[in-house]
MDAnalysis code that builds the backbone (N, CA, C; Angstrom):
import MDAnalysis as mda
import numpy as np

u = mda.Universe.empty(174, n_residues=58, atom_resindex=np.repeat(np.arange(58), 3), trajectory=True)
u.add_TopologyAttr("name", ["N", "CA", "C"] * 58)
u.add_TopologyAttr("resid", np.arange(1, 59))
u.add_TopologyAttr("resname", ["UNK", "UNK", "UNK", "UNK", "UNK", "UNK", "UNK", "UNK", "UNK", "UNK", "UNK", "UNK", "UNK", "UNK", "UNK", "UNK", "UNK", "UNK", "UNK", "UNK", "UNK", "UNK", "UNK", "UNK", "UNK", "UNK", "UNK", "UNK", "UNK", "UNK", "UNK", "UNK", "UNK", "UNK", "UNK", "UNK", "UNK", "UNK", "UNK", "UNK", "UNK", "UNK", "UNK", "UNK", "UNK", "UNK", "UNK", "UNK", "UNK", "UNK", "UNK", "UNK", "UNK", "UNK", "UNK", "UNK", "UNK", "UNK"])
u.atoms.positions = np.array([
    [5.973, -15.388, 2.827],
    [6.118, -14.330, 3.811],
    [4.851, -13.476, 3.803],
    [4.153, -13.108, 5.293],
    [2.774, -12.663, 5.264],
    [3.050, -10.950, 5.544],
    [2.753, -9.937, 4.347],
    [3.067, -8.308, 4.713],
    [2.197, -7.565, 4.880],
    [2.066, -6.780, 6.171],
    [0.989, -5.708, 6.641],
    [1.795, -4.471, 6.570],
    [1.409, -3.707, 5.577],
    [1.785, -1.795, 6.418],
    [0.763, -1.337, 6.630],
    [0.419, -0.823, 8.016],
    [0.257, -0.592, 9.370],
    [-1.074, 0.884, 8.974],
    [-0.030, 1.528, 7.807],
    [-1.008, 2.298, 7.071],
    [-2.000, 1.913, 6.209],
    [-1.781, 1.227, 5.578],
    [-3.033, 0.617, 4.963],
    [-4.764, 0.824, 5.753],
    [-4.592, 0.213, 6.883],
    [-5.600, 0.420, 8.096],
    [-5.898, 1.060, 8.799],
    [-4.424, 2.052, 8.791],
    [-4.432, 3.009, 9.621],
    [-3.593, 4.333, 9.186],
    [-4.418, 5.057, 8.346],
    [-3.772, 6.008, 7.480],
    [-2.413, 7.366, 8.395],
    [-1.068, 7.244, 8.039],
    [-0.431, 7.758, 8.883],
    [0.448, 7.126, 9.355],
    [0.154, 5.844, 9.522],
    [0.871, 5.288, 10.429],
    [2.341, 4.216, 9.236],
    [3.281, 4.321, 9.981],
    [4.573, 4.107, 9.583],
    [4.662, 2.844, 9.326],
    [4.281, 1.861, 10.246],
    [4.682, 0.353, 10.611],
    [4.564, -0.543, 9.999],
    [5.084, -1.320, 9.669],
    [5.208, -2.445, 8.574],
    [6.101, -3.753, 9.449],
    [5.209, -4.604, 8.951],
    [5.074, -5.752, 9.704],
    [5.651, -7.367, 8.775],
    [6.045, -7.966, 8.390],
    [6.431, -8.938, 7.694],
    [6.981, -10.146, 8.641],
    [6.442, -11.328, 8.523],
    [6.800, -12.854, 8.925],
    [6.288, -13.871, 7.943],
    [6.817, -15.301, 8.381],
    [6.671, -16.280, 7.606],
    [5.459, -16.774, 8.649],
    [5.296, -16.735, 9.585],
    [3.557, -17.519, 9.944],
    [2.949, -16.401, 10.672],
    [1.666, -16.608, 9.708],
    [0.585, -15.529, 9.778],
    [-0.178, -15.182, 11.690],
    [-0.114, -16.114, 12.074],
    [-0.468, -15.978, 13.419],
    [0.107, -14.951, 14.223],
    [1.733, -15.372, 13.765],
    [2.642, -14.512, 15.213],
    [2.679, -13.324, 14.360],
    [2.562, -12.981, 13.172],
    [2.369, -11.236, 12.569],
    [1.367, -10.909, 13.205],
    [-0.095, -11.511, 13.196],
    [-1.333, -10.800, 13.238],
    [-0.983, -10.854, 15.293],
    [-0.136, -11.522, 16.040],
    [0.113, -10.929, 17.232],
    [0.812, -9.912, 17.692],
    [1.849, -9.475, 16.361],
    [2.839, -8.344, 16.116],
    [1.879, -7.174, 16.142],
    [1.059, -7.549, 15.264],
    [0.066, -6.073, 14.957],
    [-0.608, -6.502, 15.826],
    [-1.732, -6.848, 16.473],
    [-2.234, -6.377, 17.780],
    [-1.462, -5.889, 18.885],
    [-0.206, -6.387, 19.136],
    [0.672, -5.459, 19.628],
    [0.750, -4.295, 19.873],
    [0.584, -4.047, 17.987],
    [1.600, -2.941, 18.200],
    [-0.141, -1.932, 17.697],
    [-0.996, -2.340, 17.512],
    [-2.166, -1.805, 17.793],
    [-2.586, -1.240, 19.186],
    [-2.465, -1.944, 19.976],
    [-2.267, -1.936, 21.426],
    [-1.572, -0.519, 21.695],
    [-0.626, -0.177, 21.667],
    [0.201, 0.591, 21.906],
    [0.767, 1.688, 21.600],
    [0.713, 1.499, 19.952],
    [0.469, 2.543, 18.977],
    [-0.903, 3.661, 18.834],
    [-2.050, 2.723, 18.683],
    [-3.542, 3.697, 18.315],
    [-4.374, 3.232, 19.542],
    [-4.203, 2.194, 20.522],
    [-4.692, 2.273, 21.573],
    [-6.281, 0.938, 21.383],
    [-6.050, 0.238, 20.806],
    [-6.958, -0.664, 20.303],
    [-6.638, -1.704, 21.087],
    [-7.332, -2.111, 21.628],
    [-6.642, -3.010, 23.007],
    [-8.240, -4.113, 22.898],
    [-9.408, -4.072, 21.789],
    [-9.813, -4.903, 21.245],
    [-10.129, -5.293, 19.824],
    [-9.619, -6.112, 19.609],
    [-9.924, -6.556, 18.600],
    [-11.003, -7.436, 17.801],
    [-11.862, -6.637, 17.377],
    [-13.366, -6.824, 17.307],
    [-13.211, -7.548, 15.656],
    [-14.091, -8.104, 15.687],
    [-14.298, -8.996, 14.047],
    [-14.051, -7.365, 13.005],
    [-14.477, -6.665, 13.168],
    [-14.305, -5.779, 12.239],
    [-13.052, -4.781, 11.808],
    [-12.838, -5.176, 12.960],
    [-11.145, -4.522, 13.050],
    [-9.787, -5.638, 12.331],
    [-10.331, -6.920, 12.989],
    [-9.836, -8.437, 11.972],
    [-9.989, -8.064, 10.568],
    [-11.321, -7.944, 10.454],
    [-11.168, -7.656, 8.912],
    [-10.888, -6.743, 8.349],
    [-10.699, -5.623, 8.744],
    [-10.054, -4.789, 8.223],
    [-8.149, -5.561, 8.073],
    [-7.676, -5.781, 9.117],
    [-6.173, -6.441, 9.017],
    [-6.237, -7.490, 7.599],
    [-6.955, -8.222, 8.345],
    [-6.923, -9.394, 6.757],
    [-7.164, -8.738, 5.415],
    [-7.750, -7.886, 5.383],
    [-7.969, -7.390, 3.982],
    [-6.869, -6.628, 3.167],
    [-5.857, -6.431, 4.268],
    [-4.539, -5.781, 3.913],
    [-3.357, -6.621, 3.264],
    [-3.502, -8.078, 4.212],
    [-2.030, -8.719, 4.437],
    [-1.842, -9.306, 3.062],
    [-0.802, -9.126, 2.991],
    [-0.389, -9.807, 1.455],
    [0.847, -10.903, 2.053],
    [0.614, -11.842, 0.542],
    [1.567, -12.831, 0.947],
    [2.251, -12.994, -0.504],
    [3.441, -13.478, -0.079],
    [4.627, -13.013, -1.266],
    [5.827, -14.307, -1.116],
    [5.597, -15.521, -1.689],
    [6.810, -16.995, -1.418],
    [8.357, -16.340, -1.475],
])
């Protein structure tokens, strides 16, 4: 199971994110990036910031 909180990246923020394939999370959080803080691109540096968060847990 792949886990993002939302704060990690984005200090403040509530959201916490958890799935079993990493793709459709990291579409959850652009989502909810989108909509939430208004990030409507997602630039390599903003990727890495996400990836550097997500933890994975069998």
């Amino acid at each position: 199971m792949f886990k993002l909180a939302c704060g990690d990246v984005m200090p403040g923020c509530a959201a916490r994110f958890e799935n079993s394939d990493r793709g459709a999370m990291l579409g959850q959080v652009a989502a909810h990036a989108a909509s939430a803080h208004g990030i409507t691109e997602i630039t390599p540096e903003v990727l890495a910031a996400v990836e550097s968060q997500i933890s994975f847990a069998a």
